[in-house]
N, C-alpha and C positions, 0 to 999 in steps of 0.2 A: 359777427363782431368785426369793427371797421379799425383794424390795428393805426389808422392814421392818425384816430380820437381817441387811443393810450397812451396814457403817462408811461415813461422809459420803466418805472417801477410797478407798472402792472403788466408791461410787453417783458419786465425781468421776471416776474411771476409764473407767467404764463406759458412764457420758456421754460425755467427751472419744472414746472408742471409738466409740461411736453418729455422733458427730458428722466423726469422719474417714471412717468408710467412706459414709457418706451425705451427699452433698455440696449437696442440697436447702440453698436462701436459708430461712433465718429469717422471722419473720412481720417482724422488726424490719428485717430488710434488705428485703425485700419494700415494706415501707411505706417507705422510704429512698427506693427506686428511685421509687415513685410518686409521691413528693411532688417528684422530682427533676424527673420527668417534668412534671410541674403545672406547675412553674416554666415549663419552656421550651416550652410548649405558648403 
């Protein structure tokens, strides 16, 4: 698939897809938890 010949609403598809079967934290929730952690350390 040549993501340059997607419509922005099948690359939001395709993503949303990506991001349900792969259930991996974000870099942004990732640094969430950590700063969380900071605090209560």
């Amino acid at each position: 698939m040549i993501f340059e010949n997607m419509s922005i609403g099948q690359l939001q598809k395709l993503n949303e897809e990506c991001i349900a079967q792969n259930e991996h934290p974000t870099a942004e929730e990732l640094l969430k938890r950590y700063e969380n952690e900071r605090r209560n350390n």
